[in-house]
C-alpha positions in Angstrom: 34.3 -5.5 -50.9 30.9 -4.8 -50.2 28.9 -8.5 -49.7 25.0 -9.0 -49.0 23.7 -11.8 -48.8 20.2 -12.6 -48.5 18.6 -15.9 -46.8 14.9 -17.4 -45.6 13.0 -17.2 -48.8 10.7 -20.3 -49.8 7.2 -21.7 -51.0 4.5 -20.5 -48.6 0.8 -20.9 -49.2 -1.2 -17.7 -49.3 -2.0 -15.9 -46.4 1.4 -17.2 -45.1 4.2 -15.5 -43.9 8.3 -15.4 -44.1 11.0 -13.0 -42.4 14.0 -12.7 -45.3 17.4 -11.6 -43.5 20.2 -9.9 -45.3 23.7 -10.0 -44.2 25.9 -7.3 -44.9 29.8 -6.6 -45.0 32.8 -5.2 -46.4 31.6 -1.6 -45.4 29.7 -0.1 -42.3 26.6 -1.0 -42.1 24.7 1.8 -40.1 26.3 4.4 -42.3 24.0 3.2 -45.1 20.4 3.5 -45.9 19.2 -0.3 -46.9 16.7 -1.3 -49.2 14.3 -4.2 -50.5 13.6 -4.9 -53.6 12.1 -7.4 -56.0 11.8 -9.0 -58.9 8.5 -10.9 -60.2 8.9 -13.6 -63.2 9.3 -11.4 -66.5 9.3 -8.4 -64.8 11.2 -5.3 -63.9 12.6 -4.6 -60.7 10.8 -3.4 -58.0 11.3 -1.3 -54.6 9.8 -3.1 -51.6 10.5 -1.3 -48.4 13.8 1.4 -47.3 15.2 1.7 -44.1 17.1 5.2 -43.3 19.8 5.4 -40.9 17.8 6.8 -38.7 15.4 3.6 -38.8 12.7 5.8 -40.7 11.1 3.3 -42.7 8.9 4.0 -46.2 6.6 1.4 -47.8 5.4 0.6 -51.5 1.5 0.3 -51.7 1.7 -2.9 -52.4 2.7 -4.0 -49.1 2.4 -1.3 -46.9 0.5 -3.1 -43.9 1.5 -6.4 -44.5 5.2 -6.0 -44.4 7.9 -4.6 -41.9 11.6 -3.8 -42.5 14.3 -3.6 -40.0 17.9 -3.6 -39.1 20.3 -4.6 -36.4 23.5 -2.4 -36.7 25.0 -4.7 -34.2 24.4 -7.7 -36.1 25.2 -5.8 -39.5 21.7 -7.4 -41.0 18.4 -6.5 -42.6 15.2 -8.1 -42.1 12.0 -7.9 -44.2 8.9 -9.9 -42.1 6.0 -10.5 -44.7 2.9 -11.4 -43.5 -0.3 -12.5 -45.3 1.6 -13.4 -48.4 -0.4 -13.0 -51.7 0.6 -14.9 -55.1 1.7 -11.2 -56.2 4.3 -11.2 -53.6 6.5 -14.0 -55.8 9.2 -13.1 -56.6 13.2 -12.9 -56.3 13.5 -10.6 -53.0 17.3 -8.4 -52.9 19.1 -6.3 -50.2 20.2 -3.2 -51.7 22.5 -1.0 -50.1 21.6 3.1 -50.9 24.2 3.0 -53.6 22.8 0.5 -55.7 24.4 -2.8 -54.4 22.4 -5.9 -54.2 23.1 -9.2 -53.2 22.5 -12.7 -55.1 18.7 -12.6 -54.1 16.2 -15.2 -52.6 13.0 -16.7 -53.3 10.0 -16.1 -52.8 7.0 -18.1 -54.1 3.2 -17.7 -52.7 1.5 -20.3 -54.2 -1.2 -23.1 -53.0 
C-alpha cells in the first residue's frame, strides 16, 4: 500500500521560512517522479514543484526562486524548503506520487 505522509507545516510570519518533508512507502521510491502540491482555502488544487527521477526539478511561477524541492532515495523522503513565505503561500501542502497519490497533507499558514 502506497503511504505518504507529510510533516513540518505551521504558522510562520511573512518573509519566514519552513522545510515540509514527505515520507514515502509501500512502493520504491526512486522509481517515481514526486510532486507538491497545494491547496489554498476555497480553492482548487494546485502544483507546487516536481522532482523527476533523475532529480530534474520544474517550478510554478509562483514560487520559482523562493522554493526548492528534493529527495533522498535513501531515506525514501521528499522535502520542499520555502523561503520568504508570502500570505499566498497558505495553504494545505501534499506529496504526490506521479500517479496521482497524495498523502493526508499539512499546514501551512503565512500570516502576521
Amino acid at each position: 500500500e502506497v503511504q505518504l505522509v507529510e510533516s513540518g507545516g505551521g504558522l510562520v510570519q511573512p518573509g519566514g521560512s519552513l522545510r515540509l518533508s514527505c515520507g514515502a512507502s509501500g512502493f520504491t521510491f526512486s522509481w517515481y517522479g514526486m510532486s507538491w502540491v497545494r491547496q489554498a482555502p476555497g480553492k482548487g488544487l494546485e502544483w507546487v514543484s516536481t522532482i523527476s527521477v533523475g532529480n530534474s526539478r520544474t517550478y510554478a511561477d509562483s514560487v520559482k526562486g523562493r522554493f526548492t524541492i528534493s529527495r533522498d532515495n535513501t531515506k525514501n523522503t521528499l522535502a520542499l524548503q520555502m523561503n520568504n513565505l508570502k500570505p499566498e503561500d497558505t495553504a494545505v501542502y501534499y506529496c504526490q506520487r506521479k500517479t496521482g497519490e497524495r498523502g493526508q497533507g499539512t499546514q501551512v499558514t503565512v500570516s502576521s
